[in-house]
N, C-alpha and C positions, 0 to 999 in steps of 0.2 A: 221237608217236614212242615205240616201245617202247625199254626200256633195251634190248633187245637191239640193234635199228639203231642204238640212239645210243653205244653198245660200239662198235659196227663204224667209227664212221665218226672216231674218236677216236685221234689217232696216236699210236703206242706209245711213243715216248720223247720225254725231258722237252722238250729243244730243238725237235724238233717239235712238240710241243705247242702250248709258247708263240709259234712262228712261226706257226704254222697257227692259233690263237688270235685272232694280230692281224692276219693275212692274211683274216682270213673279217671281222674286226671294221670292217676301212676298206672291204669290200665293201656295210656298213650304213649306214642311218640310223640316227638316236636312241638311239648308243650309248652308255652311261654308261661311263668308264673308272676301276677303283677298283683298274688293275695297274700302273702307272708309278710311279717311285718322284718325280713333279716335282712341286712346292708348286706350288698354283696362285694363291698369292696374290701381291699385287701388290707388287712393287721399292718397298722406301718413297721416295719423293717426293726426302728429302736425297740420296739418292743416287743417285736419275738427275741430279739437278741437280750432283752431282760431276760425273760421266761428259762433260755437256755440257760443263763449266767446264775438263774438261782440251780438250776438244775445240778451245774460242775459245781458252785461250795457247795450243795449237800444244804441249803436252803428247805430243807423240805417238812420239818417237823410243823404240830399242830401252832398255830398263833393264838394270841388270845380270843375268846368269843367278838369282841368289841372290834378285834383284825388287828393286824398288824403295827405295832405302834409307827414306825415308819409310814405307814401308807394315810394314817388318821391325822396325823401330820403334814400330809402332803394335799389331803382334801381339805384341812383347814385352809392352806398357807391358799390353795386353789378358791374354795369361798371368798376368802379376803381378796383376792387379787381381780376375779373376774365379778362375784357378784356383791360384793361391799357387805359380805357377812361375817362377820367375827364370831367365833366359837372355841371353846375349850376343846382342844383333839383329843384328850383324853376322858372327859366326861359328856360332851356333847355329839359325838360323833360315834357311828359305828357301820362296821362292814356287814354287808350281806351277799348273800349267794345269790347276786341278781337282784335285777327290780322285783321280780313276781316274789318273793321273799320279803323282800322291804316291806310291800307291801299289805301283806298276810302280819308280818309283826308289828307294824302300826295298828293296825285295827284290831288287832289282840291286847296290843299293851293300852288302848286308851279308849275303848266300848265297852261297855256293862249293858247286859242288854235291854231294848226298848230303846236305848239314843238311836235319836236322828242323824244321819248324816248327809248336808247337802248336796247334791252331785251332777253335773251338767246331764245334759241329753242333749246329742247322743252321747258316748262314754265308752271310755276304755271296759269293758265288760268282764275282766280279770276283777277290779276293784266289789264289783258285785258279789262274788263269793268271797272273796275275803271278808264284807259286812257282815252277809249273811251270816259267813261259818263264827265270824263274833258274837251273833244276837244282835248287831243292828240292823237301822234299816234305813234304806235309803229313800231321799226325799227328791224328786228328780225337778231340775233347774230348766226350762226351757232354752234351746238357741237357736237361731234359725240362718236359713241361708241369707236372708236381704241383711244380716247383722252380720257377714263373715264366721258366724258362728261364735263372736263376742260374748262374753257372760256379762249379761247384765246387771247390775247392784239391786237393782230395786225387784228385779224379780229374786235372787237371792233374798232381800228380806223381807219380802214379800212370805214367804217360806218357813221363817226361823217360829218354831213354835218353842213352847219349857224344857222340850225335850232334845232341841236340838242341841248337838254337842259339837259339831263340825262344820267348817265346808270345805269341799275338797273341787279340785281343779286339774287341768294337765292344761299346760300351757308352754310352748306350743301341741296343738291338740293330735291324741289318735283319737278319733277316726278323723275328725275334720280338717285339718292340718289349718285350722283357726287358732287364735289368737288371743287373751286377754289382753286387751289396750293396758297401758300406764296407768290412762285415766281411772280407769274402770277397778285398775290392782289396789288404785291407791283409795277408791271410794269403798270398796270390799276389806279393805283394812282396817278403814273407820268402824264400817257396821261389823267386826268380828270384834271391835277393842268395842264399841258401846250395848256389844251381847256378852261378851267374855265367852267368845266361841275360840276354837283351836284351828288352824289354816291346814289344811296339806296341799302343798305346791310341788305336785309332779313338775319336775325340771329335765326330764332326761331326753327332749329335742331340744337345749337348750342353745347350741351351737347354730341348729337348723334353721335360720330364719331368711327371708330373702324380701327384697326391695325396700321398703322404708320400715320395713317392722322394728321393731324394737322391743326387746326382751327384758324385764323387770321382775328380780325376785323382791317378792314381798316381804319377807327375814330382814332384807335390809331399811325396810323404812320403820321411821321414830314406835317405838311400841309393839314391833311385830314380831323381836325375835324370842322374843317369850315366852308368844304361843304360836309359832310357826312350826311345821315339821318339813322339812326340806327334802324331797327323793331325787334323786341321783345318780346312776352311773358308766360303765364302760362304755356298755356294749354298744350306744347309738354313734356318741362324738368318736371314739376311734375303732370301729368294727371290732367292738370283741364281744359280741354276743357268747361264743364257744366258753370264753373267760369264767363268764357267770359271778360280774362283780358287782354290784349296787351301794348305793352308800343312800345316809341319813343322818342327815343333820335337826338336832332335835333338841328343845328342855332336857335337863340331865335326867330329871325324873321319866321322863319319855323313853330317853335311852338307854337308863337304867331297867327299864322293868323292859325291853326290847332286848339288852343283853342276854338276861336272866332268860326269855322264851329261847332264844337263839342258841342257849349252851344245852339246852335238855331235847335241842330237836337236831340239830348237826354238828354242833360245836365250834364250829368256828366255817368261813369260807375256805375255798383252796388257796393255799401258800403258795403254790406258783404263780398261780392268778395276780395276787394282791403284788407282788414282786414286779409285776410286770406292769398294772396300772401304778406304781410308785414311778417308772418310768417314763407311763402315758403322761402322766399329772406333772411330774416335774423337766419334762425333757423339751424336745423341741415343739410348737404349738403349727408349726405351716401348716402340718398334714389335715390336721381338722378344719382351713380354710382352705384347702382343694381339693378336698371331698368337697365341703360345699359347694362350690362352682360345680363340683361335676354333678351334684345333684341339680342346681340350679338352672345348667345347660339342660337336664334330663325332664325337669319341668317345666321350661319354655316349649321343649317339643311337645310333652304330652297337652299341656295346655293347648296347642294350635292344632291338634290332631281331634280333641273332645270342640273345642269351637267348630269346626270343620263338622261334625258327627250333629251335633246341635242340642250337648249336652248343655247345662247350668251348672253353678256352681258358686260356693260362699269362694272370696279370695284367697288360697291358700296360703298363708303366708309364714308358714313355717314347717317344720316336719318333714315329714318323707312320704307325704300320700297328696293326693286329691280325693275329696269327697263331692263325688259327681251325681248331678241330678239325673235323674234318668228317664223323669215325668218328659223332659223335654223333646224325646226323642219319640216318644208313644208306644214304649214299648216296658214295660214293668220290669224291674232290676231284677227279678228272680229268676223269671225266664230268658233275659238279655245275657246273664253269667252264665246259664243254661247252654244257651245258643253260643256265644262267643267262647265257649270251652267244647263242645262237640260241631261247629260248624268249623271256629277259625283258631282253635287249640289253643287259646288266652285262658290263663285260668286267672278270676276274678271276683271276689267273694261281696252279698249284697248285702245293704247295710244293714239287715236283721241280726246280724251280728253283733252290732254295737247299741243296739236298740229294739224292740220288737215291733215299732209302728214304723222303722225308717225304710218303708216296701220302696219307696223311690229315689234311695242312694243304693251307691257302691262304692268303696275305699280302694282306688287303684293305688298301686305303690311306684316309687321312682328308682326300685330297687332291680334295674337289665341295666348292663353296657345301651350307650345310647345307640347302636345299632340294630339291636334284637327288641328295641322299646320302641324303634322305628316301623319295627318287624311287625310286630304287636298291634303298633296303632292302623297300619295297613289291614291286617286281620280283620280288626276289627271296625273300618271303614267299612271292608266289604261284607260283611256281616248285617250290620244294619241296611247298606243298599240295599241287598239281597232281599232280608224282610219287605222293607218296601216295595219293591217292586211286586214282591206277592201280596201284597197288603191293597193293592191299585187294583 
């Protein structure tokens, strides 16, 4: 195929793309998938044995909206222990049916509309309709790759105008698999205490970090847990996306008026669910540090396979992705996800997903047995030779 047909046959916008993406990819065989953001590894062992154990007592009625008094207990006692944050379980905390929920009820219970809310770029792109569907709007933060994709303070308030009411964060980052430095958390702390803005500190790669990174919830430093709002849950640190558990740690009033949306839209999360992260939270902790190794093995390979290929890239240093340049290769991310899904059956989605001007990323994920992500990165070796050599 020349790049000219493989141009033509490439749909022009980003949502297209990714539909038409994985609409052409389920027409395949022997597709490797490195676009989906699901761990593919396995529910540790104690904690289907929860799930069953609520199942035999007969565990199954509705819990309160707020979840289960046991489990909001078990995320406190878990904030205190791993990230130095103290909270009331029963007025500051509450369950949700997943992060995408969590965070649909944050931006319900605390925008009126016209508030600003500050937001990196590029971004988790979930958080954008949930503003929207609030009435706010989002004020986008620049980051870039020479910075690892760092939030910087002074462009944050560079930003804050009367109307800003927030700034919000994922750290460690989707898409980027970047990082808020310490420094950086603890300087963003200062200018939220001397705006009297509100923090949201997506935490739910928070397990995920590799080589010297280091992880800082911001809740815990002098003056922050006030107006912090903490997201949280299962599905990333012990594979249970299926679960559909999130949690949030918030001001009572925060959590309060997130109860109150929560009881007139679902009524509470699933009680097997919540049975079973009381397990996750309180039980043995190994499993979530050999998962990370085996992600970290899984990201040493893809790393030496995109250096190899002559990709770029901000230092990933947390998460479950690479967010890969693609300028570097001379071949534009939209048509390269194109090609590396109908030439070498990788499916890879480009970074207009997460932003609408990031034409020269793509978010590979570290989510194959490190065999089949071997498999992949060979693919897609050959994939790029191939271009080049037509391209000569």
């Amino acid at each position: 195929m020349t790049t000219a047909s493989a141009n033509e046959a490439i749909p022009r916008t980003p949502s297209e793309l990714r539909d038409a993406l994985m609409d052409l990819a389920a027409t395949m065989s022997d597709v490797i998938s490195l676009g989906l953001g699901d761990p593919d590894l396995a529910t540790p062992p104690h904690i289907i044995a929860a799930a069953k154990g609520a199942m035999d007592r007969g565990d199954l009625g509705l819990t309160p909206p707020a979840g289960l008094p046991e489990l909001r207990r078990a995320i406190a006692a878990k904030l205190h222990r791993e990230n130095g944050i103290d909270v009331d379980p029963m007025r500051e905390v509450i369950v949700t049916t997943g992060g995408q929920e969590a965070l649909f009820l944050i931006m319900a219970a605390i925008i009126d509309p016209g508030d600003e809310i500050l937001v990196p770029d590029p971004r988790y792109s979930s958080y954008d309709d949930a503003i929207e569907m609030a009435g706010g709007r989002m004020v986008f933060v620049p980051s870039d790759e020479a910075h690892d994709f760092d939030l910087d303070p002074a462009e944050v308030e560079a930003r804050i105008t009367p109307r800003t009411r927030a700034i919000l964060y994922v750290s460690p980052s989707n898409p980027t698999a970047g990082m808020v430095s310490p420094s950086n958390i603890r300087r963003i702390a200062q200018i939220a205490q001397d705006h009297d803005l509100v923090v949201i500190s997506d935490e739910i790669y928070e397990h995920y970090v590799y080589d010297d990174a280091e992880h800082l919830s911001i809740a815990s430093l002098p003056g922050m847990k006030e107006r912090t709002i903490t997201v949280n849950g299962a599905s990333k640190t012990f594979a249970m996306t299926g679960f559909r558990i999130g949690y949030v740690a918030g001001p009572a009033h925060v959590v309060d008026a997130m109860v109150r949306l929560k009881a007139v839209i679902n009524v509470a999360a699933p009680t097997i669910s919540q049975w079973a992260v009381v397990a996750a939270l309180n039980g043995p902790q190994e499993c979530v540090e050999e998962m990370r190794q085996t992600y970290a093995a899984r990201r040493s390979l893809l790393l030496a396979a995109l250096d190899r290929m002559g990709f770029t890239y901000g230092a990933p240093r947390g998460a479950l992705y690479v967010w890969a340049n693609s300028a570097s290769t001379g071949i534009p991310s939209t048509e390269l996800s194109y090609r590396f899904l109908t030439e070498g059956r990788v499916l890879i989605f480009p970074g207009t997903g997460f932003g609408g001007q990031w034409f020269d990323y793509m978010r590979i994920t570290l989510l194959q047995p490190i065999d089949i992500l071997e498999e992949a990165a060979r693919r897609m070796e050959d994939v790029i030779a191939r271009y080049r050599k037509g391209a000569e």
